[in-house]
C-alpha positions in Angstrom: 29.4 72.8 23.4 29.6 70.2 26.1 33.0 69.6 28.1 32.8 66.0 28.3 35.4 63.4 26.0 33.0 61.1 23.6 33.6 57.2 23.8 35.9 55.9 20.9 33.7 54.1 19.1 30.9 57.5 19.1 33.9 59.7 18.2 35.5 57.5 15.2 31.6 57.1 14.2 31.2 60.9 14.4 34.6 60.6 12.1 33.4 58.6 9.7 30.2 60.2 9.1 31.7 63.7 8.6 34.3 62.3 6.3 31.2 60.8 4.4 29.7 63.8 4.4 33.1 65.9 3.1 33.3 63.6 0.5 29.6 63.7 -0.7 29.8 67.5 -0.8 32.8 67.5 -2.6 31.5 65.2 -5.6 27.8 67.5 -5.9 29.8 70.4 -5.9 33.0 69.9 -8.2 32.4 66.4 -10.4 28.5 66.3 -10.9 26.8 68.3 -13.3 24.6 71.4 -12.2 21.5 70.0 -11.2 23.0 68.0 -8.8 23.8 70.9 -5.8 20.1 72.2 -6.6 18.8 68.4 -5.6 21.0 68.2 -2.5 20.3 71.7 -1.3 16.0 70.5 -2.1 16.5 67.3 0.3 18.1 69.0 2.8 15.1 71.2 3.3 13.1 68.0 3.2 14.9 66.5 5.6 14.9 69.1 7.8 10.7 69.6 7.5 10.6 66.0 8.1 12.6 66.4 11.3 11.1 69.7 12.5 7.7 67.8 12.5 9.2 65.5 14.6 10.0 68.0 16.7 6.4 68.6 16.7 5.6 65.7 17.7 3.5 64.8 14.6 3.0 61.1 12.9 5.4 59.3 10.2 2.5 60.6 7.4 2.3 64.1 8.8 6.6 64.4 9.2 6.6 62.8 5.2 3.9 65.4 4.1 5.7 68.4 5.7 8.8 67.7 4.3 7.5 67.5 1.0 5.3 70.6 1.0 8.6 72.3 1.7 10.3 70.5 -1.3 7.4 71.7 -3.4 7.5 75.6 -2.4 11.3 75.5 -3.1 10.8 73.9 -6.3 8.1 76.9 -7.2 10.1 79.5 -5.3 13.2 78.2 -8.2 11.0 77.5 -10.9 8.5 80.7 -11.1 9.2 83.1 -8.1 12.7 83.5 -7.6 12.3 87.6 -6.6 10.9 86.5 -3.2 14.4 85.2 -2.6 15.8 88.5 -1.0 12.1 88.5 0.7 12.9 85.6 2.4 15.9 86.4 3.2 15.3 89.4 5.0 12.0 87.6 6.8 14.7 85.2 8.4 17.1 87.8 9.9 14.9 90.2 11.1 13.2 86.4 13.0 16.9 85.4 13.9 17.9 88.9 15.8 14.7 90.0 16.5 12.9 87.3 17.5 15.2 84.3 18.3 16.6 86.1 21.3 12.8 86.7 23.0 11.9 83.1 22.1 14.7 81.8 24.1 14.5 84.2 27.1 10.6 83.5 27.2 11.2 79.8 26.5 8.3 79.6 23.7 7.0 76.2 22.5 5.9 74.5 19.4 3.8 72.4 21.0 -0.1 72.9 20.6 -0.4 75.0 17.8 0.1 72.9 14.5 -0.1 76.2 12.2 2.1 78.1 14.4 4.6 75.2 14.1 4.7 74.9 10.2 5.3 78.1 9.6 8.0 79.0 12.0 9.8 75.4 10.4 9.0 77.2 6.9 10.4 80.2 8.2 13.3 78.5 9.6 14.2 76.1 7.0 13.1 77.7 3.1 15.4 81.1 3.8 18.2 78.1 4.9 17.6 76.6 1.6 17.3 79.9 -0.1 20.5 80.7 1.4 22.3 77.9 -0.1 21.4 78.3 -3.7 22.1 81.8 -4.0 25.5 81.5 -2.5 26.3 78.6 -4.7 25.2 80.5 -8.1 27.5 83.2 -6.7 30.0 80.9 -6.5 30.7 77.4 -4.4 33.3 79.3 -2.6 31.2 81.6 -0.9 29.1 79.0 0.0 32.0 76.8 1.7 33.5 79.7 3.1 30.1 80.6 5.0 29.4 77.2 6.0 33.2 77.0 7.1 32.9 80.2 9.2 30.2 78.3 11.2 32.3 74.9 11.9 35.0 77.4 12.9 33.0 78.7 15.5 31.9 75.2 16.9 35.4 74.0 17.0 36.4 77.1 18.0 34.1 77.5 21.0 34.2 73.5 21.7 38.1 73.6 22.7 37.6 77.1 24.2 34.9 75.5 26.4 36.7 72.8 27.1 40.2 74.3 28.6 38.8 77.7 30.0 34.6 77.2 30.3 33.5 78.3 33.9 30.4 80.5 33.3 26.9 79.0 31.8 25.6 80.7 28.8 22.6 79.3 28.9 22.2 76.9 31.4 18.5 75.7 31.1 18.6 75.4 27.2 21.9 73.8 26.7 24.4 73.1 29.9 27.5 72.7 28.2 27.6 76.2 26.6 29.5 78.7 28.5 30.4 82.3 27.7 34.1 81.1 27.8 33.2 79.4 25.0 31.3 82.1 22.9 34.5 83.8 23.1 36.8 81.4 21.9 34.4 81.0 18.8 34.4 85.1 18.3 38.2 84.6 18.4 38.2 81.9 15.8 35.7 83.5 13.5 37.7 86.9 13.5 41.2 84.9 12.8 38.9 82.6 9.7 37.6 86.0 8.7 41.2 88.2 8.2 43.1 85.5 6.6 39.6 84.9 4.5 39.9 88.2 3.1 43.7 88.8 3.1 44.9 85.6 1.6 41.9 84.3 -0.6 40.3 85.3 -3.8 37.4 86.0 -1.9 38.6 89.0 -0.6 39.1 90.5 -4.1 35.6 90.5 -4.1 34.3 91.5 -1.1 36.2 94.9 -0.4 35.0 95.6 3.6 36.8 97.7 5.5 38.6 96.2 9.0 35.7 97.6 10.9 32.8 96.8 9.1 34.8 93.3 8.5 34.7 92.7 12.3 31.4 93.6 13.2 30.2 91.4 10.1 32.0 88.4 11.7 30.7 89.1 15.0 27.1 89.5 14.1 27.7 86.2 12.1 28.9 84.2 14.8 26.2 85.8 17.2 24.0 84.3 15.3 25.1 81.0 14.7 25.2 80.4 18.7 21.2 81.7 18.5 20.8 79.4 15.7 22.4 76.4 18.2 20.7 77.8 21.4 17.3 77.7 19.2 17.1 73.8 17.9 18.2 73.3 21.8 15.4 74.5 23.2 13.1 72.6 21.0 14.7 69.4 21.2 14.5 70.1 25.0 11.0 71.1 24.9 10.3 67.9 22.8 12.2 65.2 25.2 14.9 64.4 22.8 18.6 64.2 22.6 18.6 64.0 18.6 16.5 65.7 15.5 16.9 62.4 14.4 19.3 59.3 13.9 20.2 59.9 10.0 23.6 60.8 10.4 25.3 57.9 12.4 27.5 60.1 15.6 26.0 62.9 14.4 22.0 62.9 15.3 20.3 64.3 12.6 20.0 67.2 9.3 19.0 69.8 11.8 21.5 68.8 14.2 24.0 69.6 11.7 22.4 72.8 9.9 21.3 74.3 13.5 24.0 77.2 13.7 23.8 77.2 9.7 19.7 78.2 9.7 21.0 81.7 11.4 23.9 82.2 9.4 23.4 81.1 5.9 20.8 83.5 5.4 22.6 86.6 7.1 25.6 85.9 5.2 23.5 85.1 1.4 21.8 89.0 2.3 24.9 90.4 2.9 26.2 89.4 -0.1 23.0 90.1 -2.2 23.4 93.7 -0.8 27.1 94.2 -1.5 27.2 92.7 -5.0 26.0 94.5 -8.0 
């Protein structure tokens, strides 16, 4: 993350928005009734098609259309197909530790191939959606404690960075990153990871050994800086700082689900795997 301090009014608009944000999640998960967390996981994905075609530097109509094609194959996907759910799944780690890491060492682009670019933003964003749903019907808690494990990581890595970053991660994707800080976020996801399992319910529940604990944590937070490094490099490649401006301080839905497009879906398979 970058080293430098934000200007007070950008960090108590940052504030603000995140508070909003807490609080919005908290109401569609504990005092609305159950559709509600299906209709906020179904806008997020249209949100995010509508930003990913910005990314492709498509027209309003086109961005509009995209995002709700995507809101239509999640709805059919819930309604009539929900086997291809471990499908998808799977599709989206094998592209996140397969073939995330070659897209950013050969610096691929979206640009010029339309059809090339909707599917890798269906590929991207449906498993993210997936991911969501099928952690929440396993229980909200899973679901906050993945999505946790990735803001533990960015804070995490963001101090780290900032008191002990010398060394560029990746330098000509995103110049603030730094290996100093990919450590500090391995630190904080193994310390959110033991006290996860020692001290919550949720450990009651998913009996891993230390080992297999660790390397689990590791391969998740791997993949949340991929998923970072990733919507870096095609904001770069597009000439923009921001997805978009939805979220006041924040920039936009994929600014904020980046890291959470790698990890959602790692962490839903994972516990599709492990659960009987």
């Amino acid at each position: 993350p970058p080293c430098r301090r934000l200007p007070t009014a950008m960090l108590r608009t940052r504030v603000i928005t995140a508070l909003v944000l807490v609080a919005g999640l908290a109401i569609v998960f504990f005092a609305l009734p159950p559709p509600a967390p299906s209709v906020l996981f179904a806008t997020i994905a249209a949100l995010a098609g509508w930003e990913w075609a910005g990314l492709m530097r498509q027209d309003g109509p086109a961005r509009v259309m995209y995002g709700g094609v995507l809101v239509l194959f999640c709805w059919q996907i819930s309604a009539n197909a929900a086997g291809l759910v471990p499908l998808l799944l799977g599709l989206s780690v094998a592209f996140w530790l397969l073939v995330v890491p070659l897209w950013l060492w050969r610096k691929w682009t979206l640009a010029g191939n339309d059809a090339f670019g909707y599917a890798m933003g269906a590929l991207v964003i449906l498993p993210t959606w997936a991911a969501m749903e099928a952690l929440f019907a396993s229980g909200v808690w899973f679901l906050l404690a993945a999505m946790a494990l990735v803001w533990v990581a960015d804070i995490a890595a963001y101090f780290a960075g900032r008191a002990f970053g010398r060394h560029k991660l990746a330098p000509t994707i995103s110049p603030g990153k730094t290996w100093e800080g990919v450590a500090g976020a391995v630190a904080g996801v193994l310390a959110y990871g033991t006290v996860l399992i020692a001290a919550t319910p949720l450990g009651a529940r998913l009996s891993f050994s230390l080992p297999v604990l660790a390397a689990l944590l590791l391969l998740l937070t791997a993949v949340s800086v991929m998923g970072d490094l990733f919507e870096s490099l095609l904001k770069r490649q597009a000439g923009i700082k921001d997805s978009s401006g939805l979220l006041p301080g924040h920039g936009g839905v994929l600014d904020r689900i980046d890291a959470l497009t790698s990890t959602l879906p790692l962490a839903a398979l994972v516990l599709y795997l492990v659960r009987p």
